[in-house]
N, C-alpha and C positions, 0 to 999 in steps of 0.2 A: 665361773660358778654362778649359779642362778638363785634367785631370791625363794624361798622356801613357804608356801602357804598352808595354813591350817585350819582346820575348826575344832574347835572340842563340844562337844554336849554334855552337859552335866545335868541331871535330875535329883530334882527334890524329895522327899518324903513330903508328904502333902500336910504333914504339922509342923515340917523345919522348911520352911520353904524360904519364912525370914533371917534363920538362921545364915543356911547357905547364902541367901543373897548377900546379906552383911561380910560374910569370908572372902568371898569374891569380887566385892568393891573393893576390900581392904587389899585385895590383891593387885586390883589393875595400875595405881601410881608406881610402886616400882617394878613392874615388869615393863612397863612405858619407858622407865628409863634404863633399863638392861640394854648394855651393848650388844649392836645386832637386831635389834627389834628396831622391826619400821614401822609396825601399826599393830595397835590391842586393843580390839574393841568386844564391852559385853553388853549383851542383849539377852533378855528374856523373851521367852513367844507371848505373843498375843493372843497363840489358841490353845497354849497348853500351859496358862501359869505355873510358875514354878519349873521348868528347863529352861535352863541357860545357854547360851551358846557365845564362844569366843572364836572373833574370827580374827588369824594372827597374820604376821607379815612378818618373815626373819629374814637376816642377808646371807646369811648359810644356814643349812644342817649341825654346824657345830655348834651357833646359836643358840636355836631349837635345844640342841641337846643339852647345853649347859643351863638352860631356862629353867628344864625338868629339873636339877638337880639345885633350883636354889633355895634359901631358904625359907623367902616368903612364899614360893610354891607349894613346900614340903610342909609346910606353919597351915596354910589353905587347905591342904588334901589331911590332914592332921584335924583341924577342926570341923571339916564337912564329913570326915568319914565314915559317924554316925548318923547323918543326917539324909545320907542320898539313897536314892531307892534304886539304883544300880551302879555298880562302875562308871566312871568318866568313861565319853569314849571319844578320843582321838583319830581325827582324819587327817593326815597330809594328802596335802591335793596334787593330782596331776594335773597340768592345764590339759585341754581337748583343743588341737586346731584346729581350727575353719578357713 
């Protein structure tokens, strides 16, 4: 089984932008420590304050899948849901070989 890579992109509403960031810190310590997660890092752009981007590392898809469903997830998409100017969107990555 192969290790599982993601991004999310999240956007702000351009007057919750502190809002949402504050959710999404408060989310990254325990998804750090979720079994199955090998890396959880958040970044905001440089050229577009306010989008966030998580880039993840899981050791399976069943991971991932049980991620979605925890409670500090559910708590984070719960308090940003008024705040974002579109849907989360979710990328599983396929590697490209060279």
């Amino acid at each position: 089984m192969s290790e599982i890579h993601a991004v999310a992109v999240i956007t702000a509403q351009q007057a919750s932008v502190d809002e949402v960031r504050a959710a999404l810190t408060q989310l990254v310590p325990p998804t750090r420590a979720e079994e199955g997660c090998l890396d959880y890092q958040l970044y905001e752009s440089a050229v577009a304050p306010g989008t966030f981007i998580t880039t993840e590392r899981w050791r399976a898809q069943a991971d991932l899948d049980a991620h979605l469903g925890t409670e500090h997830l559910q708590t984070a998409l719960a308090q940003t849901a008024d705040h974002l100017a579109e849907p989360p969107e979710i990328h599983p990555l396929t590697p490209i070989e060279v």
